[in-house]
C-alpha positions in Angstrom: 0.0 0.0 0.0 1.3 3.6 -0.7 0.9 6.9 1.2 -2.5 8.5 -0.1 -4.4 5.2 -0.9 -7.1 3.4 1.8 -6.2 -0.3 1.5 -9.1 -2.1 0.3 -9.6 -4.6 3.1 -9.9 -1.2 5.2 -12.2 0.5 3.7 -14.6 0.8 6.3 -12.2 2.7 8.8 -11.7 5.8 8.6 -8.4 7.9 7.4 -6.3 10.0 8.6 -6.8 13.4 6.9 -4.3 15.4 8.5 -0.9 15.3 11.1 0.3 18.0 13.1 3.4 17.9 15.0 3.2 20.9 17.8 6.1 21.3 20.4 5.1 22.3 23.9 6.8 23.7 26.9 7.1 23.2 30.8 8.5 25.1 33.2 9.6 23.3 36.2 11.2 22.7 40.1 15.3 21.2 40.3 13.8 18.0 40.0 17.3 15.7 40.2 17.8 12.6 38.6 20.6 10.3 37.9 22.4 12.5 35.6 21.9 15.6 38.3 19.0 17.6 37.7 16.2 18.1 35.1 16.4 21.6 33.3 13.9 24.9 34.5 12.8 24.8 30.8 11.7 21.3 28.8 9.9 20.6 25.9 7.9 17.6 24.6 6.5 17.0 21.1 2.8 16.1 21.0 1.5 14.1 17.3 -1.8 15.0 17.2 -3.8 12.9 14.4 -7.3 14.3 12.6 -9.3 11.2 11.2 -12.3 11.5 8.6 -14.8 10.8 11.6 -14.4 13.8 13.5 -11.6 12.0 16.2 -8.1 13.3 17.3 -5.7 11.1 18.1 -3.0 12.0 20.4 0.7 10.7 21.3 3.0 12.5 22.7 7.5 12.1 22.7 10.5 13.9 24.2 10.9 17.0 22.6 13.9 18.5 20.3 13.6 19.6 17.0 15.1 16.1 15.9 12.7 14.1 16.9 10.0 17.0 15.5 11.5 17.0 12.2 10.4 12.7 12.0 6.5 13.8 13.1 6.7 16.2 10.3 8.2 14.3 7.5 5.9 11.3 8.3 2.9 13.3 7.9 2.8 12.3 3.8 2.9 8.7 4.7 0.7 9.0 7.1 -2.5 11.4 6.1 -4.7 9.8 3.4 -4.1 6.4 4.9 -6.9 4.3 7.1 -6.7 4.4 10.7 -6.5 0.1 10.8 -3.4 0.6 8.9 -1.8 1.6 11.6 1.1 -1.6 11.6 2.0 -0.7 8.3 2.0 2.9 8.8 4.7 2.5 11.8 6.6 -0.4 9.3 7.0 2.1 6.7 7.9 4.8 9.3 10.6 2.2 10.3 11.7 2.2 7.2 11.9 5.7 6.4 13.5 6.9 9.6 15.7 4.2 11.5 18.8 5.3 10.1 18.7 8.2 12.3 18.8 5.9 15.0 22.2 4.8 14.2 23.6 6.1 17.2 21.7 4.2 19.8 20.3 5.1 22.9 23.8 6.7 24.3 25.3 7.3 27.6 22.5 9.4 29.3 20.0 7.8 31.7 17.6 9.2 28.7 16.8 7.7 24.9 18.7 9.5 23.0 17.3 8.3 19.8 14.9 10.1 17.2 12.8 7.9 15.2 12.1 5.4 17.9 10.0 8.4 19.7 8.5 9.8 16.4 7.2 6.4 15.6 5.7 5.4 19.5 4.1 9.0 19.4 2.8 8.3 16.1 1.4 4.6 17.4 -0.4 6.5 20.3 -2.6 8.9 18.3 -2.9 5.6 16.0 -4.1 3.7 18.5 -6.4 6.8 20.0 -8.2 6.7 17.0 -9.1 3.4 17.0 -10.2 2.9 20.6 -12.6 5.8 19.2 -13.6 4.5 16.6 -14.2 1.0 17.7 -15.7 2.6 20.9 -13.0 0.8 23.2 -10.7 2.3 25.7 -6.9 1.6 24.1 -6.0 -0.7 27.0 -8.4 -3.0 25.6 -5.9 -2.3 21.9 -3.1 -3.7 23.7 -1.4 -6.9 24.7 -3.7 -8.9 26.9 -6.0 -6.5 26.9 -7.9 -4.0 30.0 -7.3 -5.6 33.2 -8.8 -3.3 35.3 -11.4 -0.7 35.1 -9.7 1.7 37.4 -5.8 2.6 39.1 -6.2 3.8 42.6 -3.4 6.4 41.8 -0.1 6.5 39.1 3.0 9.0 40.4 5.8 9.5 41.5 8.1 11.8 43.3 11.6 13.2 43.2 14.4 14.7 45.4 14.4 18.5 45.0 17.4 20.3 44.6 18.1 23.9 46.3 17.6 25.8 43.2 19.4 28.8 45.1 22.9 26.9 44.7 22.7 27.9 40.7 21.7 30.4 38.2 19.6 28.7 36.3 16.1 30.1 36.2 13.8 27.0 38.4 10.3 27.3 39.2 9.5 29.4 42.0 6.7 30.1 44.2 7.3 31.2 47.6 4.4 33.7 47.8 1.9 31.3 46.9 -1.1 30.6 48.9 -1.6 26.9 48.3 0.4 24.9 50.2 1.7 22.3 47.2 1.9 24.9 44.6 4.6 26.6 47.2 6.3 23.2 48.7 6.6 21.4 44.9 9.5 24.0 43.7 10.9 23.6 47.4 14.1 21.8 48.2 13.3 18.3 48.8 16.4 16.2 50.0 15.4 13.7 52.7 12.7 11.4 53.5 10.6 13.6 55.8 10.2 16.0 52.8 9.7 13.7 50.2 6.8 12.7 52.4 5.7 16.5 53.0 5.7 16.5 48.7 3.5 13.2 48.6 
């Protein structure tokens, strides 16, 4: 199947009429990590897929104009085709992009690879779209299926670095009223106020 052509044995599902690739931005707290401490400023790419029933899919990567560049040079192989093409659609992604991959993942607690996160963000909004259209959640898309019709909570907390020891512009709040929008940019460096945080 080519880019621009609905698959016969597909025709029923609807296609992907357009792809946008739109990087966002955070700001955050020190948050530390294994390779010292997440950047004030981050950005992440979100794939956001239109389909010819009215649905938006959604998936979402690290940011960087790298991996950006993928979303938006897949987006001819990708609008025009049916959303139940989706395994082909990543396959010829593959295809197309893995040789910027080359590299691996590198020495960073982070993927450092490109296509690899083009391509999952892509499968995402894929996969959005079809839970919509087949009226499922996407849990029930994947592996063995749902297995539970609820999660009591999902987080998870870091050690907070003392923002004062650099120069770097972090999150600050220490004016604010509520009590977690002040304490999350605070410095967080032992048990006790890990706890405070959670």
């Amino acid at each position: 199947m080519t880019a621009g052509r609905i698959d016969a044995g597909h025709a029923g599902s609807p296609v992907i009429r357009s792809m946008r690739a739109i990087p966002v931005a955070g700001y955050d707290s020190m948050l530390l990590n294994l390779s010292g401490a997440h950047a004030p400023l981050f950005t992440r790419n979100l794939a956001l897929l239109a389909d010819s029933a009215g649905h938006t899919g959604v998936g979402e990567a690290p940011g960087g104009e790298a991996i950006r560049m993928v979303l938006e040079e897949a987006e001819p192989l990708i609008a025009g085709r049916a959303i139940a093409d989706l395994h082909a659609i990543l396959e010829e992604m593959r295809r197309r992009f893995s040789h910027r991959d080359r590299r691996g993942r590198g020495q960073e607690t982070f993927d450092s690879r490109v296509a690899v996160h083009a391509i999952a963000a892509v499968e995402c909004a894929l996969f959005d779209l079809l839970g919509q259209y087949l009226q499922v959640p996407v849990s029930a898309l994947l592996g063995e299926g749902r297995q539970r019709t609820q999660v009591p909570a999902l987080g998870y907390l870091f050690f907070i670095g003392d923002r004062s020891k650099t120069n770097l512009p972090y999150r600050s709040s220490p004016a604010e009223g509520d009590e977690w929008l002040r304490l999350r940019d605070e410095e967080a460096l032992t048990a006790e106020a890990v706890l405070r945080l959670a």
